[in-house]
N, C-alpha and C positions, 0 to 999 in steps of 0.2 A: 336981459333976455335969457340968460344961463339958468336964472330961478324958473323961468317957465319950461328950462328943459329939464329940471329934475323934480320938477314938482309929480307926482303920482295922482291919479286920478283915486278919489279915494271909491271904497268896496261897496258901503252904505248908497252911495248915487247911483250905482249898478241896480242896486236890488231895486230901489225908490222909484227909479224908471222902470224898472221892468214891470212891477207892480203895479204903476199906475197906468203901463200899456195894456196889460192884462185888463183894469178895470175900463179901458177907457173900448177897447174889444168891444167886453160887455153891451155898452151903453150900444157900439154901433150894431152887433147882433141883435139888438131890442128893438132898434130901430128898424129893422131888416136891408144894413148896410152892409150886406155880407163880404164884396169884394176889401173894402177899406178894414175892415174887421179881422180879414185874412193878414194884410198888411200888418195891422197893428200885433197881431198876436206874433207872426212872428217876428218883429224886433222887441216884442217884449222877452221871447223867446232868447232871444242875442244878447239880452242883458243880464240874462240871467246864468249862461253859460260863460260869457266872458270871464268873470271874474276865478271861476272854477279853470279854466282853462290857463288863465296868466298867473295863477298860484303856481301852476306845472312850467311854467317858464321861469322861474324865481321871483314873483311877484314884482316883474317890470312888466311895461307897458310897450308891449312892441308890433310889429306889423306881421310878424311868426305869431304873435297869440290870437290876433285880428284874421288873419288866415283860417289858423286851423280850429278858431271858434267856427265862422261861417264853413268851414268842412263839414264838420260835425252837426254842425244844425242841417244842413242838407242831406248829411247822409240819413241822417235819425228821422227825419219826414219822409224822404224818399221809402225808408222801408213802413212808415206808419201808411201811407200810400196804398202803395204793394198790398198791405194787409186788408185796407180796408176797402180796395178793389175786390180779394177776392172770395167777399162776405156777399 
């Protein structure tokens, strides 16, 4: 059990999911599945910030970098929002 607590999730799996949420978006905005579409983008969005974020943590994997990833993606929409409210 001690190997599966040092084992590191590696960087490359971050990006691979986020890329393939991104495309997988796509397909459902083609389809005009916009709510699931919103979903997908943003945890594609999550994948792709984590890893930038647990760099800033000493590149461990912890529940401090899982936090202030979803901080950050929150705060970063919430003002893309804001903006595009008041176009």
């Amino acid at each position: 059990m001690s190997y599966l607590r040092d084992k590191k999730i590696r960087t490359s799996l971050f990006v691979y999911l986020g890329i393939l949420c991104l495309l997988f978006c796509g397909l459902l905005v083609k389809q005009d599945l916009f709510f699931p579409a919103i979903f997908a983008l943003l945890v594609g969005i999550f994948f792709f910030f984590y890893p930038l974020i647990r760099f800033l943590f000493g590149g461990k994997d912890s529940i401090a970098a899982l936090a202030t990833t979803m901080y950050i993606e929150a705060k970063a929409l919430s003002k893309l929002s804001r903006k595009s409210k008041k176009k």
